[in-house]
C-alpha positions as CSV (number, residue, x, y, z in Angstrom):
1,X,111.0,161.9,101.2
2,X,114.9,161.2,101.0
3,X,114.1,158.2,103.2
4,X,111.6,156.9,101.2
5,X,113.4,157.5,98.2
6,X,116.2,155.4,99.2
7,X,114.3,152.7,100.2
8,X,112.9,152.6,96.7
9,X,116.6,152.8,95.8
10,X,117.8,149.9,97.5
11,X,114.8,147.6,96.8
12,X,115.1,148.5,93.0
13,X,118.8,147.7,93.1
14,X,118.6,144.5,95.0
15,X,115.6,143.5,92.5
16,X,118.4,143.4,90.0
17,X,120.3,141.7,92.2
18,X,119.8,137.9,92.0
19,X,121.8,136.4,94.7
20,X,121.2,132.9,95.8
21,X,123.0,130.5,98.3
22,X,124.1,127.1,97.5
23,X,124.6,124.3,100.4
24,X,127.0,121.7,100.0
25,X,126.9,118.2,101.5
26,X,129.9,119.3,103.7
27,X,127.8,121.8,105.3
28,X,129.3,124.6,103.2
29,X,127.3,127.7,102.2
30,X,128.7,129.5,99.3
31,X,126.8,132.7,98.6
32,X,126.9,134.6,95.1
33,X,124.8,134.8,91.8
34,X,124.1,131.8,89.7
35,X,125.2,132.2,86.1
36,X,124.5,129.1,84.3
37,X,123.6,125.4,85.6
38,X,123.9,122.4,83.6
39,X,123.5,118.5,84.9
40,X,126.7,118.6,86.2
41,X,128.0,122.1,87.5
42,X,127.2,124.9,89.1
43,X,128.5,128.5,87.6
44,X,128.5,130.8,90.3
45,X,130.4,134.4,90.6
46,X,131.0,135.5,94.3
47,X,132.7,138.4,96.0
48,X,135.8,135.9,96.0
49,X,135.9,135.2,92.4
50,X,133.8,133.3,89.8
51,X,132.9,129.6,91.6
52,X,132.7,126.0,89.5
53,X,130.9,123.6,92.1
54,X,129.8,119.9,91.0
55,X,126.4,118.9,91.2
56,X,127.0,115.9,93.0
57,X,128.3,117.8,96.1
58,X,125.5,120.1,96.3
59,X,122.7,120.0,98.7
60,X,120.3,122.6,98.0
61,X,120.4,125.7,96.2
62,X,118.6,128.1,98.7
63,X,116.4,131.5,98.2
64,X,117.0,134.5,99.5
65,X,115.3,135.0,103.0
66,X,114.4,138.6,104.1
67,X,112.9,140.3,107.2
68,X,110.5,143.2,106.6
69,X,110.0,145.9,108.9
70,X,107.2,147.6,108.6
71,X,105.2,150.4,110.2
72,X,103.4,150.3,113.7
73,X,107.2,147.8,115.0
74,X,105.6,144.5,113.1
75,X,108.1,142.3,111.0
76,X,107.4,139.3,108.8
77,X,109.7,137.0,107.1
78,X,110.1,135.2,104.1
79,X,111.4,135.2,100.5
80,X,110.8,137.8,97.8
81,X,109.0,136.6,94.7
82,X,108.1,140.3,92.8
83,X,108.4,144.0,94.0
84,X,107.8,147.3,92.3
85,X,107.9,150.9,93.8
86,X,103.9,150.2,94.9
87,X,103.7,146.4,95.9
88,X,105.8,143.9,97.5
89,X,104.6,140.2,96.7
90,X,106.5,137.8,99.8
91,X,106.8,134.0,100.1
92,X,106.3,133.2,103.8
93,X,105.2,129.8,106.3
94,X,101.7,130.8,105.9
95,X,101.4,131.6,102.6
96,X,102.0,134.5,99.7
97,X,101.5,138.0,101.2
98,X,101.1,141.4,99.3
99,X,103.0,144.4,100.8
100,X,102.2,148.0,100.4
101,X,105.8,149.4,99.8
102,X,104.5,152.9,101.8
103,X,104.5,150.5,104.9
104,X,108.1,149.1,105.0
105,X,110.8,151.1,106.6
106,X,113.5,148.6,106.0
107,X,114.6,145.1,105.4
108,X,117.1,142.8,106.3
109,X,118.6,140.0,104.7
110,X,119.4,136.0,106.1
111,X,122.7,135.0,106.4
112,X,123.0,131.3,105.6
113,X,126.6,131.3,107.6
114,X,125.6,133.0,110.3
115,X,122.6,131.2,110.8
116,X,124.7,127.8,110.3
117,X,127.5,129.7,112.9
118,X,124.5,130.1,115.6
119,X,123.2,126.5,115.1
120,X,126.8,125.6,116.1
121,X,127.3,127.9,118.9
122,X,123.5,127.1,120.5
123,X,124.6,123.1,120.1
124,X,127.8,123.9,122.3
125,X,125.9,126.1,124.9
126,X,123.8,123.3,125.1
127,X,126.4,120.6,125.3
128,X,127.8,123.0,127.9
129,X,124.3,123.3,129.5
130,X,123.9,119.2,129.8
131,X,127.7,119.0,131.7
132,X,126.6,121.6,134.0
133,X,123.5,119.8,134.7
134,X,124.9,116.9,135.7
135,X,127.5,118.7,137.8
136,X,124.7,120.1,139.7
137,X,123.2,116.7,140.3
138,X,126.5,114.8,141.4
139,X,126.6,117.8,143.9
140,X,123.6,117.4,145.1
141,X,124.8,113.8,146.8
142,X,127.5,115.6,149.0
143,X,127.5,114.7,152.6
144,X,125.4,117.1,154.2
145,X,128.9,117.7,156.6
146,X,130.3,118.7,153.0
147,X,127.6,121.3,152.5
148,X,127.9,122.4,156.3
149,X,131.9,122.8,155.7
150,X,131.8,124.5,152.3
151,X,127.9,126.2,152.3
152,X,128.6,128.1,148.9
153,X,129.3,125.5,147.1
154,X,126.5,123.3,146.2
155,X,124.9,127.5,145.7
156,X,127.6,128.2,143.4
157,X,127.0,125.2,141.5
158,X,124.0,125.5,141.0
159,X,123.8,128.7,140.0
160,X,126.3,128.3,137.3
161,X,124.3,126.0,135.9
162,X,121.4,128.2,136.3
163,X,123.3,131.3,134.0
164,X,124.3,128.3,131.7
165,X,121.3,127.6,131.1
166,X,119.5,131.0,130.6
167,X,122.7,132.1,128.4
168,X,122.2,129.0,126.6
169,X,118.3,129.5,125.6
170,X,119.3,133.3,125.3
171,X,121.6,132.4,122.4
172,X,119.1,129.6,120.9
173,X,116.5,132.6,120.7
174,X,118.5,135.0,118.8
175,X,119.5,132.7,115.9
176,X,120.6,129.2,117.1
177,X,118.3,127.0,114.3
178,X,119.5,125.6,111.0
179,X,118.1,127.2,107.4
180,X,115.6,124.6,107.1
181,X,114.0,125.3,110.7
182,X,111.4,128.0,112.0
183,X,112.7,131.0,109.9
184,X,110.8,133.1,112.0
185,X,112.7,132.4,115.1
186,X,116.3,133.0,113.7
187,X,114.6,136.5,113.4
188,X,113.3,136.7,116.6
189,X,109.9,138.3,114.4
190,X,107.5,140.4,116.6
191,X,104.9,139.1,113.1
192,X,102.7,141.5,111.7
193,X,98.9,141.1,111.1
194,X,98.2,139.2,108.2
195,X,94.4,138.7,106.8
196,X,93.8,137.0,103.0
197,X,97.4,137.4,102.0
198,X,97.6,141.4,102.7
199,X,99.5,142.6,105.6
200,X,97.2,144.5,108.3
201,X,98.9,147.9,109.8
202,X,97.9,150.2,111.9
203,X,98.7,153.6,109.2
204,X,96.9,153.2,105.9
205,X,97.9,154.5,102.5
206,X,96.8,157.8,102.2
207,X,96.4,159.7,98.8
208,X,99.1,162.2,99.8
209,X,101.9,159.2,100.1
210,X,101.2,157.6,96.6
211,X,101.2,161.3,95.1
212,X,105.0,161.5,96.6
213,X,105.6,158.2,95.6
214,X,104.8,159.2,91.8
215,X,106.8,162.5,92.4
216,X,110.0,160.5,93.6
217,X,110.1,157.9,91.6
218,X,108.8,159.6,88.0
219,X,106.6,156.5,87.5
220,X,106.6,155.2,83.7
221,X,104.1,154.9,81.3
222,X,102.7,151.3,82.5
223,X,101.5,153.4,85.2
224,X,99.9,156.4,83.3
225,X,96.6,156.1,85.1
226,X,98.6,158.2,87.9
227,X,99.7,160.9,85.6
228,X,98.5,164.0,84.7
229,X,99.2,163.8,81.1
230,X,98.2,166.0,78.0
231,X,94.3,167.0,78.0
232,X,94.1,165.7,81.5
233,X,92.7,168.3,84.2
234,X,94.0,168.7,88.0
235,X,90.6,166.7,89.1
236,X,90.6,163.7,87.4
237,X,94.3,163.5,88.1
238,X,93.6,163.8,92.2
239,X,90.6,161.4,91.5
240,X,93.2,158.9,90.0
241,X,95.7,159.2,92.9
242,X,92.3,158.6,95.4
243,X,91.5,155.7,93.8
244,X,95.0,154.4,93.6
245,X,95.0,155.1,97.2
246,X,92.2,153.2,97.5
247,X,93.2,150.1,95.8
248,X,96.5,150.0,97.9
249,X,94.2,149.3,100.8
250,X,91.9,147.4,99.3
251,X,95.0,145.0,98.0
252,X,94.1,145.0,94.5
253,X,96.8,147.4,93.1
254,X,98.5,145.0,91.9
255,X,95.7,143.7,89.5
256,X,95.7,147.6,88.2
257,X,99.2,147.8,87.6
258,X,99.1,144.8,85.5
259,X,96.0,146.0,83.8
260,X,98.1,149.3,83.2
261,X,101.0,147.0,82.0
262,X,99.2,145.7,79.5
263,X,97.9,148.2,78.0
264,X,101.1,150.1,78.0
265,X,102.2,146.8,75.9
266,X,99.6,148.0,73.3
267,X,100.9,149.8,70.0
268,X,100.1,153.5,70.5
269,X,97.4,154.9,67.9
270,X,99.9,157.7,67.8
271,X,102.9,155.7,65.8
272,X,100.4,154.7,63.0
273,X,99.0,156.7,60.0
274,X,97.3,154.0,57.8
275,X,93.7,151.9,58.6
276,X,92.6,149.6,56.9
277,X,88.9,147.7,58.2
278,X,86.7,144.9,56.8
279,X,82.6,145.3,57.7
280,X,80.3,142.7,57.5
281,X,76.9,143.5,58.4
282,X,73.3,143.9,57.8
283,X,71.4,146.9,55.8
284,X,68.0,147.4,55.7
285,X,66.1,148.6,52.6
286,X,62.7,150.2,52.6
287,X,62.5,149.8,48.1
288,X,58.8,150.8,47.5
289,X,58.5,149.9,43.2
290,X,56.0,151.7,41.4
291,X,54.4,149.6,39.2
292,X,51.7,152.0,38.1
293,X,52.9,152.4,34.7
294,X,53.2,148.6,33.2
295,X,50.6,147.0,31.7
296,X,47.8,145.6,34.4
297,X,49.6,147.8,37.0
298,X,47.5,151.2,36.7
299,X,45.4,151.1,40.0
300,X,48.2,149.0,42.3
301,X,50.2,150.6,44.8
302,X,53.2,150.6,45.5
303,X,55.1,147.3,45.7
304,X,57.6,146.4,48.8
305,X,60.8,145.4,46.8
306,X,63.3,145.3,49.9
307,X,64.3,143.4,52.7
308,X,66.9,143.2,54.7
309,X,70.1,142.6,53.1
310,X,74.1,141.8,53.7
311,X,76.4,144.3,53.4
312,X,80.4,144.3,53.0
313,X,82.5,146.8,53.2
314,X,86.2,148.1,52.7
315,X,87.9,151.1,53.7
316,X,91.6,152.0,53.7
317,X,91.9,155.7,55.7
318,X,95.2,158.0,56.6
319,X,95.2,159.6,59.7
320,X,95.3,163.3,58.8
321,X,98.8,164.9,60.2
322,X,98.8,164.5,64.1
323,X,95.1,164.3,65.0
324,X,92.3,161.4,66.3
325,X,91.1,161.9,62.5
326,X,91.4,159.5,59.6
327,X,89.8,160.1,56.1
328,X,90.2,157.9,52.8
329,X,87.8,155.7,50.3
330,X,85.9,152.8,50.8
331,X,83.6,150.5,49.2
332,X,80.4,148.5,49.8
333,X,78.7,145.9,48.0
334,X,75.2,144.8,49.1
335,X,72.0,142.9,47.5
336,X,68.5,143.4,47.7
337,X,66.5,140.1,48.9
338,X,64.0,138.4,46.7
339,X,60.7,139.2,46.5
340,X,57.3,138.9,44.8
341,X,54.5,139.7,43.7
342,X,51.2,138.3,41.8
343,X,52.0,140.1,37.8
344,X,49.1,141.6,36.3
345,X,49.9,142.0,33.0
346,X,47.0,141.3,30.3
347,X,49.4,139.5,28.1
348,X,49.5,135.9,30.1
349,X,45.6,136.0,29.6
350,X,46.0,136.8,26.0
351,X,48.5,134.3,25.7
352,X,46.3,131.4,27.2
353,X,43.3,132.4,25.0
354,X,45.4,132.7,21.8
355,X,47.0,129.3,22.4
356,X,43.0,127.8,23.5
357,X,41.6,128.7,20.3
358,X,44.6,127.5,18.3
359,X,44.0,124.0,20.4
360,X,47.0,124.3,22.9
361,X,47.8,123.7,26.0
362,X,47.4,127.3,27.6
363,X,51.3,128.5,27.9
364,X,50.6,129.7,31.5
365,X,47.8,127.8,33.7
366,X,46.4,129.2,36.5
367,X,48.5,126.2,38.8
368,X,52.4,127.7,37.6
369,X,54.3,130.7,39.1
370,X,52.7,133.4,37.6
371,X,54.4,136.1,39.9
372,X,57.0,138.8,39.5
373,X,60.1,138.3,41.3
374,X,62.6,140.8,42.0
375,X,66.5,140.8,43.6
376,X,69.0,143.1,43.2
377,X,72.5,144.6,44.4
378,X,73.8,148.1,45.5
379,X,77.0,149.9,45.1
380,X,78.5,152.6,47.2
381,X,81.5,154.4,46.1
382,X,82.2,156.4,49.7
383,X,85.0,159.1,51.0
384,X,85.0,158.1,54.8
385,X,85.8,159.9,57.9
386,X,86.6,158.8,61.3
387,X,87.2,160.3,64.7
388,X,88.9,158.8,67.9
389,X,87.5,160.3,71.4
390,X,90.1,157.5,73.1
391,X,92.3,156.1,70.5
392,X,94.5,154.6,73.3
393,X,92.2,153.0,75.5
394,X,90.5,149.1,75.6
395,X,87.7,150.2,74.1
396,X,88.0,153.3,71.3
397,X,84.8,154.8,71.2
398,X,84.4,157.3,67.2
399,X,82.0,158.8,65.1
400,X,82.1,158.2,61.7
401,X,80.7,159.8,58.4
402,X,80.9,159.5,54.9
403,X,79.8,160.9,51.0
404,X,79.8,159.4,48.0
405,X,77.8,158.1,45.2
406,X,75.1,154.8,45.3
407,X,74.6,152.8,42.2
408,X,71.2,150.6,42.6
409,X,70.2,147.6,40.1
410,X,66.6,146.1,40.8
411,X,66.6,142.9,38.2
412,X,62.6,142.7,37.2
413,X,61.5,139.3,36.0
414,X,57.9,139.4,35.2
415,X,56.2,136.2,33.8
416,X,56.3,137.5,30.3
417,X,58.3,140.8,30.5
418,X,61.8,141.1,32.3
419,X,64.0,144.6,32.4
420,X,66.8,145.8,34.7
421,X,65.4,148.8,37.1
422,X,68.0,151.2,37.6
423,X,68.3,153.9,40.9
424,X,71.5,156.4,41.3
425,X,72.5,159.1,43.1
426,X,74.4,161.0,45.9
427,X,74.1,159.8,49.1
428,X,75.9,160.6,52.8
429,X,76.0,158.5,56.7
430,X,76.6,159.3,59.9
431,X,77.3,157.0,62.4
432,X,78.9,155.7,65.9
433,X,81.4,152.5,66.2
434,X,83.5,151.1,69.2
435,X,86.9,149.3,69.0
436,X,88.7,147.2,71.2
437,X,92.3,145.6,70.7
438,X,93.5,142.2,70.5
439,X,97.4,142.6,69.5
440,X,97.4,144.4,66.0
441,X,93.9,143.2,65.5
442,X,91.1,145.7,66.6
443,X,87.3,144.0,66.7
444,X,84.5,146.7,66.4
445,X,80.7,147.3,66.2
446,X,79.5,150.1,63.9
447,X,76.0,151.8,63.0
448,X,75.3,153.9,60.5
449,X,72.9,156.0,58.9
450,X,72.7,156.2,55.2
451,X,70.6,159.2,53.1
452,X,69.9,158.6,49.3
453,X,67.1,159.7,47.3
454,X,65.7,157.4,45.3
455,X,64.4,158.0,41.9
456,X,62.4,156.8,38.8
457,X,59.9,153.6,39.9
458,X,61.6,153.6,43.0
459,X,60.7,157.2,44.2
460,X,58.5,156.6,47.0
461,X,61.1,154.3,48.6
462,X,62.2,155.7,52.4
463,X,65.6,158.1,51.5
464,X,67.0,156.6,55.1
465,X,68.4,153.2,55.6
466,X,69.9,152.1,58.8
467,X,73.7,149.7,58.0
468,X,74.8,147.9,61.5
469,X,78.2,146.2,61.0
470,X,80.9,143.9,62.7
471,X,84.4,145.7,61.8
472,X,87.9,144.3,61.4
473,X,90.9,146.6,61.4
474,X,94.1,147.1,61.6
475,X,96.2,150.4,61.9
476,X,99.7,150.2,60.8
């Protein structure tokens, strides 16, 4: 654990620790941290002292190159473009890898001097090499008296240049290349495994490591999906840590954690109190009109009067002390689609005879609109409820219910006759919505049930009428 822990230490200190080494056309490596560049000069601060270099003598400003040991004796090299206390994201030859942190044991970092030192030394062993070489060659043309007289040393010779020669490749091997050549090789890597940018080991992650990764590091909030939190039982909590596990092998943790981040990004239902949504939707109407009691009307039934209408809605809510529940007024405007009907009433006919026998045109022939039309609107002054299940997830499912008061005004135009038909009482919902968040903005589908008794010439119209609505809110 301690080891572990300090290896999370380390890496989260050295993540805050941008160092960088800059070449200069001299051959110079200066290593430090970059404070500011402009077109002209380099700021840098080192362990001698803050550093002013001029653009014009730099080379190359060179990244950071690590090597990563790992589990199972494998090593892989390359430069470090993201790490956390669960992944490791590397720039190497062959590509980016993903690193399970649980698999390093520990990691070195490239010295730019002592690589250049190496590349200088290996070119001298090798100069060294060349002379002996030739040395062994001019000896090679003594007399074969010479040899006879002196045996060892055309031997000697040659096996100087021999131990020259392995010392030589010996040293090239350990680190004689330049920064710019196989990386790899100044490392002397044994490489690890590496299949579709994850490293392959021979230990997986198992749910017992990431637990005691969350116990030693105390992971944040962005990474609540392994915590146990408020509410939470011991099950779902071991389920989490499995499939955390799981993810870590599979290579897709990281898309998790930045799933996790963003959402941690979101505004907590918990730091608002006030709601405020817009509903737009569409509310159906079963209106059934008696017309049994006008004039040609007796022996009709019932007349369908409704339709499917548009409904718009406000509601402004408080969330009631600490809880998932919000309560507060809102109000609704619908209409009632047109409609019609063939009117009855005896008083056309009379009309048309009256104006016949007088020797006038009849005041409403059989070829005009001789029909009753209706339209209309609907009121409802509501108190509202709603209650969160998951107030802090993507998607916030709630039920929702309200009371309140309908006011109903069915405008009757007959061909003759015309009067306002008026329907009010008490009426209550209940319902089901689901939220999701964009920012402050929240985008939601909701259905409701609304129960109102109608009454006068509308009371054999269905008490039930089903609302379905897009929602914007906001909670602030």
């Amino acid at each position: 654990m301690k080891k572990s822990f300090s290896l999370f230490l380390f890496l989260f200190l050295f993540s805050l620790s941008f160092a960088e080494t800059v070449k200069l056309k001299d051959g110079t490596f200066i290593s430090g941290s970059i404070l500011s560049q402009t077109e002209y000069t380099i700021n840098m601060t080192t362990s001698y002292g803050p550093v002013v270099l001029n653009q014009r003598d730099v080379e190359a400003v060179l990244p950071d190159k690590h090597r990563i040991y790992l589990k199972g004796g494998t090593q892989i090299v390359g430069v470090i473009l993201d790490l956390d206390e669960f992944n490791m994201t590397l720039q190497t030859d062959e590509g980016v890898v993903n690193i399970d942190m649980p698999q390093i044991v520990s990691i070195d970092v490239y010295d730019y001097d002592q690589g250049n030192a190496a590349q200088r030394l290996a070119e001298e062993n090798q100069a060294r090499q060349a002379a002996l070489v030739a040395a062994a060659a001019a000896a090679q043309q003594v007399t074969l008296s010479t040899a006879t007289a002196a045996p060892s040393v055309i031997p000697s010779a040659i096996t100087t240049a021999s131990a020259a020669t392995t010392s030589a490749g010996a040293v090239q091997a350990q680190g004689g290349l330049t920064f710019d050549a196989d990386i790899d090789r100044v490392f002397d890597v044994q490489k690890a495994e590496v299949v579709n940018g994850q490293v392959q080991t021979v230990q997986e992650i198992s749910a017992a490591e990431i637990r005691a990764q969350r116990a030693a590091q105390q992971l944040s909030d962005e990474h609540a999906f392994l915590n146990s939190g408020p509410g939470r039982s011991a099950a779902k909590t071991e389920e989490a840590i499995t499939k955390t596990a799981e993810a870590a092998r599979s290579g897709k943790l990281e898309e998790i954690r930045t799933a996790e981040a963003k959402r941690a990004q979101r505004p907590k239902d918990s730091a608002t109190d006030k709601y405020f949504a817009i509903a737009v939707g569409a509310q159906a109407n079963d209106l059934q009109l008696d017309n049994s009691e006008r004039a040609g009307f007796a022996d009709s039934d019932p007349f369908d009067v409704g339709g499917t209408g548009v409904r718009a809605e406000a509601a402004f809510l408080w969330r009631i002390k600490n809880s998932n529940l919000w309560l507060g007024p809102s109000l609704a405007f619908s209409n009632i689609p047109n409609s019609s009907f063939y009117d009855l009433d005896p008083a056309i006919e009379e009309a048309n005879q009256s104006a016949t026998d007088a020797g006038r045109d009849e005041p409403y022939p059989a070829d005009s609109d001789r029909n009753v039309h209706t339209s209309g609107q609907i009121i409802d002054i509501l108190v509202k409820a709603n209650y969160y299940f998951n107030p802090d997830d993507l998607f916030s499912v709630y039920v929702t219910a309200s009371g309140g008061y309908r006011m109903l005004s069915l405008n009757y135009r007959g061909v003759i006759t015309s009067e306002s038909i008026s329907s009010s009482g008490f009426l209550g919902s209940a319902g089901l919505g689901v939220e999701t968040h964009f920012d402050d903005l929240m985008i939601g589908l909701e259905v409701q049930e609304f129960f109102s008794p109608y009454s006068g010439d509308l009371k054999d119209s269905s008490s039930a009428n089903l609302v379905v609505s897009a929602k914007f809110s906001w909670k602030f």
